[in-house]
N, C-alpha and C positions, 0 to 999 in steps of 0.2 A: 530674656524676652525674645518669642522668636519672629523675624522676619518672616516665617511664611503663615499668611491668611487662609484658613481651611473654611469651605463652602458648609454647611452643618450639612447639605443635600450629598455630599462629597464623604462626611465621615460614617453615613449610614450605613449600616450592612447591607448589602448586596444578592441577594438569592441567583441570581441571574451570570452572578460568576460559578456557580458549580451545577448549572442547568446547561445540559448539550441537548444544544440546537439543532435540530439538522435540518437543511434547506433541500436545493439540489445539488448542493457539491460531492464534491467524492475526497473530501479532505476530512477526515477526523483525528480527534487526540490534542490533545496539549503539550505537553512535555515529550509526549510519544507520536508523532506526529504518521500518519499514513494516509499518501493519496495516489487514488488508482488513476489511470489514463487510457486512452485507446478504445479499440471499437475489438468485438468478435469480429466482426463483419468488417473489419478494416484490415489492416499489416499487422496489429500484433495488441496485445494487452500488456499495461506493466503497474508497476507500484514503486514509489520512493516511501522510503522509509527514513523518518529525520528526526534526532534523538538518541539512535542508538548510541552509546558508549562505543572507547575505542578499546582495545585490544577483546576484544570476544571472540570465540571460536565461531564459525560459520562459514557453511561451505556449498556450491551445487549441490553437490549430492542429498545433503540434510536438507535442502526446500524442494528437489527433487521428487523426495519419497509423501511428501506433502501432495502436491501435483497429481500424483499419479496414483494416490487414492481415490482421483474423481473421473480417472480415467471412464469407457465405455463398459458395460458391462460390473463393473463395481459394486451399483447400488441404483434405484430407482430414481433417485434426484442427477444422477451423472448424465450428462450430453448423449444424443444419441450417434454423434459424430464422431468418425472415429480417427483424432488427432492426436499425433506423439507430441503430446507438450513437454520445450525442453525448454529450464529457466536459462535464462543469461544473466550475468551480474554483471552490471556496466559499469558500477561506479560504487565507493567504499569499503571493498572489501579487496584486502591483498589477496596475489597470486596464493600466497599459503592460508589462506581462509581467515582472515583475521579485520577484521572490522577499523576503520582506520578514523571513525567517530565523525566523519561527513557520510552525508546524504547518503543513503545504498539505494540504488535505483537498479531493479531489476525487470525482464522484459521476457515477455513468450510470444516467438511470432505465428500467425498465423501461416501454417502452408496451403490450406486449401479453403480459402476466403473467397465468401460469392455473397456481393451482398443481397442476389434474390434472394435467399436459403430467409432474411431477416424481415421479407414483406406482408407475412400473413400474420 
């Protein structure tokens, strides 16, 4: 016999746990967690990444080459500004590129931020 009392409202299927919602946040994923932060027009843009597994390869240089697809010139959707975006990994990932299964929070700052450029 078991002690716990189940609500019948409680053991009905759910549609609404595998419907993603998006509001205004900048958080998505479940298990794989990804949220952006920052302003262009601020100090810098970044993203934490929460989920990853620990020992995986990963290093600057391989989100790097990412980056720098969207460089100026590139392609008709890339910025018309013309910024060397360099990533920084601040958190999760060893000196030898190794993912250490906390939080990987990485950052590109801005160097030539105005935030007129963001008024019209």
């Amino acid at each position: 016999r078991s002690l716990i009392k189940l609500d019948a409202a409680a053991t009905a299927p759910s549609t609404s746990a595998f419907t993603l919602t998006m509001g205004t946040g900048n958080t998505f994923g479940r298990v794989f967690r990804i949220s952006t932060w920052g302003e262009s027009h601020g100090g810098g843009v970044g993203v934490t990444l929460d989920g990853c597994p620990p020992r995986l390869h990963l290093t600057r240089e391989e989100i790097q080459v990412d980056l720098d697809r969207r460089r100026p010139g590139q392609s008709r959707i890339t910025t018309p500004r013309n910024e060397a975006d360099a990533v920084e990994i601040l958190s999760g990932v060893t000196s030898e590129g190794v993912t250490t299964g906390t939080p990987i929070a990485m950052l590109v700052r801005n160097k030539d931020h105005r935030s007129s450029d963001y008024l019209d």
